[in-house]
C-alpha positions as CSV (number, residue, x, y, z in Angstrom):
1,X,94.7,31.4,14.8
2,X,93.2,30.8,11.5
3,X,94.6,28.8,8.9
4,X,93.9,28.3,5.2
5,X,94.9,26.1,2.4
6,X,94.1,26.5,-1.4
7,X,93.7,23.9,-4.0
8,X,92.2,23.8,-7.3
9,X,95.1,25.6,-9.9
10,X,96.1,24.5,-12.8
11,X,97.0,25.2,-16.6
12,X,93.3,26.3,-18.5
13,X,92.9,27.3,-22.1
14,X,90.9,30.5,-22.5
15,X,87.2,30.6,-22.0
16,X,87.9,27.2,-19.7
17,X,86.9,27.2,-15.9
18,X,88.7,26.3,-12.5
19,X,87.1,25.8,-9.1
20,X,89.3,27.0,-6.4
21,X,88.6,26.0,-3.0
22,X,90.0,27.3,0.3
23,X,89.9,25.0,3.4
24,X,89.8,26.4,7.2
25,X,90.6,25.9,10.2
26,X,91.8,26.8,13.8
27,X,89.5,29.7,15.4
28,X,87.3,29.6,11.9
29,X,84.6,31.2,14.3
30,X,86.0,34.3,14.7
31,X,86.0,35.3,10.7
32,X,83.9,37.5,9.5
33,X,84.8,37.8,6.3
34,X,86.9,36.0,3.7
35,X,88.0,36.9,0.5
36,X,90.4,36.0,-3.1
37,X,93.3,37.9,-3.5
38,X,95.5,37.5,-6.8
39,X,98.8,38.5,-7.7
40,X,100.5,38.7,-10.8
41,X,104.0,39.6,-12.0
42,X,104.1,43.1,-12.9
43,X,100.6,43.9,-11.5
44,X,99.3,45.4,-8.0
45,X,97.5,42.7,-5.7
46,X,93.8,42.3,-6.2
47,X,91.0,41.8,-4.2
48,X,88.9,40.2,-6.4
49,X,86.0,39.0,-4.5
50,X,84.8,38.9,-0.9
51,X,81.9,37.0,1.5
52,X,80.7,38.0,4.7
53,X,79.8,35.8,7.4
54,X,76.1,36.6,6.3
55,X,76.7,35.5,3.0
56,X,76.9,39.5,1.3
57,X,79.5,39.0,-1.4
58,X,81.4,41.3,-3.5
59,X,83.2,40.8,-7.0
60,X,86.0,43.4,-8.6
61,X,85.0,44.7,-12.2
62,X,87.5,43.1,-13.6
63,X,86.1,39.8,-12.6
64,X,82.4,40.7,-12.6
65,X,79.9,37.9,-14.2
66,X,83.0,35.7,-14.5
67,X,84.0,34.7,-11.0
68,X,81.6,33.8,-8.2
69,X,82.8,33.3,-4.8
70,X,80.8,30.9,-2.3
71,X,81.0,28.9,0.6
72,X,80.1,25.8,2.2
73,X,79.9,25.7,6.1
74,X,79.5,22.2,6.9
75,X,83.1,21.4,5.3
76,X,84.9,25.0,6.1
77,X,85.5,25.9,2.9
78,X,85.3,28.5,0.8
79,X,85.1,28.3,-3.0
80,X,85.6,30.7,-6.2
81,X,84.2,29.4,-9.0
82,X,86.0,31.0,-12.7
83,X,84.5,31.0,-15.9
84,X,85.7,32.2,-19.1
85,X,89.0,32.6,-17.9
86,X,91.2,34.8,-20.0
87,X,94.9,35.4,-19.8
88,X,95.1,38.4,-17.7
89,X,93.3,36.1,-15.4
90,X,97.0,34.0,-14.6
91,X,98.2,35.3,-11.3
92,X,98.8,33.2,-7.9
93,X,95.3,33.1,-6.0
94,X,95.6,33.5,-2.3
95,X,92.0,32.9,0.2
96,X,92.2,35.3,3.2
97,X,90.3,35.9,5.8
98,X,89.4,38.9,8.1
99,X,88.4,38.5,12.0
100,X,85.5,40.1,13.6
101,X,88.5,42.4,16.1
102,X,90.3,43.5,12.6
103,X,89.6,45.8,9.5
104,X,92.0,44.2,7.3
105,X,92.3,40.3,5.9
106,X,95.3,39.5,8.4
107,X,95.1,35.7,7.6
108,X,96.6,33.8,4.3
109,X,96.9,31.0,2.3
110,X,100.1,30.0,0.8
111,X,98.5,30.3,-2.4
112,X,97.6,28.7,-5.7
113,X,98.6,28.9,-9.1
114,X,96.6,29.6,-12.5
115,X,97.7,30.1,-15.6
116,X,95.5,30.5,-18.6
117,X,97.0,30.1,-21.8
118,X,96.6,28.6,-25.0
């Protein structure tokens, strides 16, 4: 079992910045991938970025140049750094993470909320 707990929402004007970080634990060795997932009212569930256990990553266009996702290994976490934030960008951010035995992200977070507004 894998389990993982955001932190780092919060109420940010436009063109502000959050860091969002995702803490692991349990079985953390058998991920091999982890992503960000968002979802906001009256909008489809986004992927919006993805890292591999070798360190590939992956942003969505809609969050390209603006949102980088990292990790750190020595404390099990997994961050997503957002810059110029703009209100399309308020949703509730979930971390997931997908085992080396599955092809989907089977394991979530109960999720974080950000809202940009001014």
């Amino acid at each position: 079992q894998v389990q993982l707990v955001e932190s780092g929402g919060g109420l940010v004007q436009p063109g502000g910045s959050l860091r969002l970080s995702c803490a692991t634990s349990g079985s953390i060795f058998s991920i091999y991938a982890m992503g960000w997932n968002r979802q906001a009212p009256g909008k489809q569930r986004e992927m919006v970025a993805v890292i591999t256990s070798s360190g590939t990553t992956g942003h969505a266009d809609s969050v390209q140049g603006r949102f980088t996702i990292s990790r750190d290994n020595a404390k099990n976490t997994v961050y997503l750094q957002m810059n110029s934030l703009k209100p399309e960008d308020t949703a509730v951010y979930y971390c997931t993470a997908r085992s080396r035995t599955s092809s989907t992200y089977d394991y979530w977070g109960q999720g974080t909320q950000v809202t940009v507004s001014s």
